[in-house]
N, C-alpha and C positions, 0 to 999 in steps of 0.2 A: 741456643747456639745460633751464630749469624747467618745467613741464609750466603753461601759465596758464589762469584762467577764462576766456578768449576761445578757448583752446583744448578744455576741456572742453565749451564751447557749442556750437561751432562747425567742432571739428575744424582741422586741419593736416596739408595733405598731405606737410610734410618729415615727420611723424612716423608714417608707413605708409600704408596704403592707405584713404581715406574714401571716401563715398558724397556727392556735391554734393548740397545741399539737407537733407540728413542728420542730426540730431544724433551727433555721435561721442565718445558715452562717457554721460553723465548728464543729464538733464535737468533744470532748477530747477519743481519745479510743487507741488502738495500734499504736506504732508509732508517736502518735498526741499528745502536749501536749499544755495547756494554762498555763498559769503565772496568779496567784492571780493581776498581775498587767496588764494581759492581750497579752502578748506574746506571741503569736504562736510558735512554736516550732515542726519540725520534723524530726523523728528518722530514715536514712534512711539504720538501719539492717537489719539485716537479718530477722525481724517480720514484716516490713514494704515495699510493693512493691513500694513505692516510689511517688505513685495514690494517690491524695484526690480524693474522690467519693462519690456518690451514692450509695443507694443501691434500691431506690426507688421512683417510675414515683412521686410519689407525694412530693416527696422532692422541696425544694424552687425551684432549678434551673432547678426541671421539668426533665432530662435527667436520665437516668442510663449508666453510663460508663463500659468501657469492663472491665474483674479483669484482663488483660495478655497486654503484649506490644504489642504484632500482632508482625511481620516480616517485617523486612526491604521493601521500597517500598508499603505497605498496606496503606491503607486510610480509614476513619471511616466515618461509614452507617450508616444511621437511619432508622428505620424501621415505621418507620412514627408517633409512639404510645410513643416517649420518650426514647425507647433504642437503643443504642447506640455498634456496634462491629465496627470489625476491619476486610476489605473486600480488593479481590484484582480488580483490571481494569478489567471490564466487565467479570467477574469471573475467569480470565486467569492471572497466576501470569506472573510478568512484563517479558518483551525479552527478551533473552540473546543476542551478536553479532549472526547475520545471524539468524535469528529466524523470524517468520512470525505468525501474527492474522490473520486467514483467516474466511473472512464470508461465513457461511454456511447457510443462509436463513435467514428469518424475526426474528431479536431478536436474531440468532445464531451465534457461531463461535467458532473457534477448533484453535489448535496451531499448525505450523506446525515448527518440531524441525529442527535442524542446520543439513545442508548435508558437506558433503565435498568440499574440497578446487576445487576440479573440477566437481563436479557435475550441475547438470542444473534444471528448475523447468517444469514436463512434465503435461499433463492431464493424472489424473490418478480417473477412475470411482471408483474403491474399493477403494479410500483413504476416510476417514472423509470429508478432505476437499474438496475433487476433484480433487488436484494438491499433487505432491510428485515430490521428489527430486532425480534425476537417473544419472547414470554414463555411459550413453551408449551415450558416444562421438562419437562412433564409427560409428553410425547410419545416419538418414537421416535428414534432416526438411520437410515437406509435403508444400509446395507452392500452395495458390490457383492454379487452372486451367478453364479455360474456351476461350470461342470464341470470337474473334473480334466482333463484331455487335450488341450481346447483352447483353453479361455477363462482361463486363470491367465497375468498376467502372464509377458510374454517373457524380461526380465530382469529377476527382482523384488529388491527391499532388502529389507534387515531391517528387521523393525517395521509392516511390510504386514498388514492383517487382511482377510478376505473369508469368507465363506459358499458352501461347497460340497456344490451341488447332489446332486452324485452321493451324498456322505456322510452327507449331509446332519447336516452340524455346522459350527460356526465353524471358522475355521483361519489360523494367523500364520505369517510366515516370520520364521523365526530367523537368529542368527546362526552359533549352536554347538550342531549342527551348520548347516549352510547350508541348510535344508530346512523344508518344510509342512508343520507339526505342527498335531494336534486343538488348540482355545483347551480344557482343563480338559473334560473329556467330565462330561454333564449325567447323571443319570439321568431314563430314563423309565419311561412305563407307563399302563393305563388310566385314563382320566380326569383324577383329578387324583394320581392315584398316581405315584411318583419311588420306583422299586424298581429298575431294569433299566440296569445300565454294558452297552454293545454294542461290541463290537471286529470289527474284521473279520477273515477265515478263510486271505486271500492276504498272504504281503509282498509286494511288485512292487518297492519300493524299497529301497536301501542306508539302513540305520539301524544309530545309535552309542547306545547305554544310557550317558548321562552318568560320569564317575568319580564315584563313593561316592554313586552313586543306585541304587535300585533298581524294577525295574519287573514287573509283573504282565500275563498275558497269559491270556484261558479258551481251550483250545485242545477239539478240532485246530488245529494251525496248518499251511499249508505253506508254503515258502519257494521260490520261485521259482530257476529256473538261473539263474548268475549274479549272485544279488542275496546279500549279506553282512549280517548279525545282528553286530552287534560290541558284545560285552558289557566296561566297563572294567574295569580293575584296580579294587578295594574294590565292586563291583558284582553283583546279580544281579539275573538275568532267572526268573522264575518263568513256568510254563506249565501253568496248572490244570485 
């Protein structure tokens, strides 16, 4: 059976389930027109936002829709009771290039805007988010420090750098061999003097002299019981 405009006004309960008093399906008003022959029709002037809608939870389709478009990138909320707006990504309108969501606690987050082309991301306590965007190139990086014996990581990877106290030199963990080696030992000396390479006097540890490297050492040296000098094949180990 044909679906008619007394039915689209008015609804029909052989055609499912209606709401009495209800319009069930369109209503003819601004904008909106029907055909005696059943035609939908709409006008999309300047009277008409171009929305069919709601205007009420009890309407057939249950929903109230928002009356405005929302803003490029928005997304539509329900508020759990049938209405229906137009919300951004966790309250934060979407990123722009170089732009950051940063979480600020349970349920929280703050935006943090676009720095410059050479800026860097620091800890920063008075910012929102805890971090802020700074231009002081010029500065330092603060490198863990601590002791050989008990402040080195537990199980470290390759590519770990840290400053050790005891030896006080830089020092990276490699991967060939698996071990704490000096980062390039500096020379020192007084003031602004760079005359003096320092090695130390004990091995404690198992150490492998790369293939077809060679390495120099100013001795005395001693070598601990138990611990192994393994010099490669095409290699030598000099001791001056």
């Amino acid at each position: 059976m044909a679906l008619t405009r007394a039915m689209l006004l008015a609804g029909n309960s052989t055609q499912g389930v209606t709401l009495p008093g209800q319009p069930q399906g369109v209503t003819a008003g601004t904008g909106v027109s029907i055909s005696p022959t059943g035609v939908l029709s709409i006008d999309l002037g300047p009277t008409f936002n171009g929305f069919i809608k709601t205007n009420s939870a009890s309407a057939y389709n249950n929903y109230v829709w928002p009356g405005s478009a929302g803003t490029a990138g928005q997304q539509l909320q329900t508020d759990g009771s049938g209405g229906l707006t137009w919300a951004d990504s966790d309250g934060i309108p979407w990123t722009a290039k170089g732009q950051l969501i940063v979480g600020t606690g349970i349920g929280l987050d703050t935006l943090l805007n676009v720095g410059t082309d050479t800026s860097v991301l620091v800890a920063n306590s008075g910012s929102t988010a805890g971090v802020a965007w700074s231009n002081a190139l010029t500065s330092a990086i603060q490198l863990p420090a601590g002791n050989t014996s008990t402040q080195r990581p537990a199980t470290p990877a390759v590519g770990m750098i840290r400053y050790n106290t005891v030896n006080n030199e830089f020092e990276g963990y490699s991967g060939s061999p698996a071990q704490w080696q000096a980062l390039g030992g500096m020379p020192t000396g007084g003031g602004t003097d760079k005359i003096f390479y320092e090695n130390g006097q004990i091995i404690t540890t198992n150490y492998t002299v790369g293939p077809n490297e060679n390495a120099m050492t100013a001795g005395s040296i001693v070598v601990n019981a138990g611990v192994t000098v393994t010099v490669s094949a095409g290699s030598t180990w000099t001791v001056v």
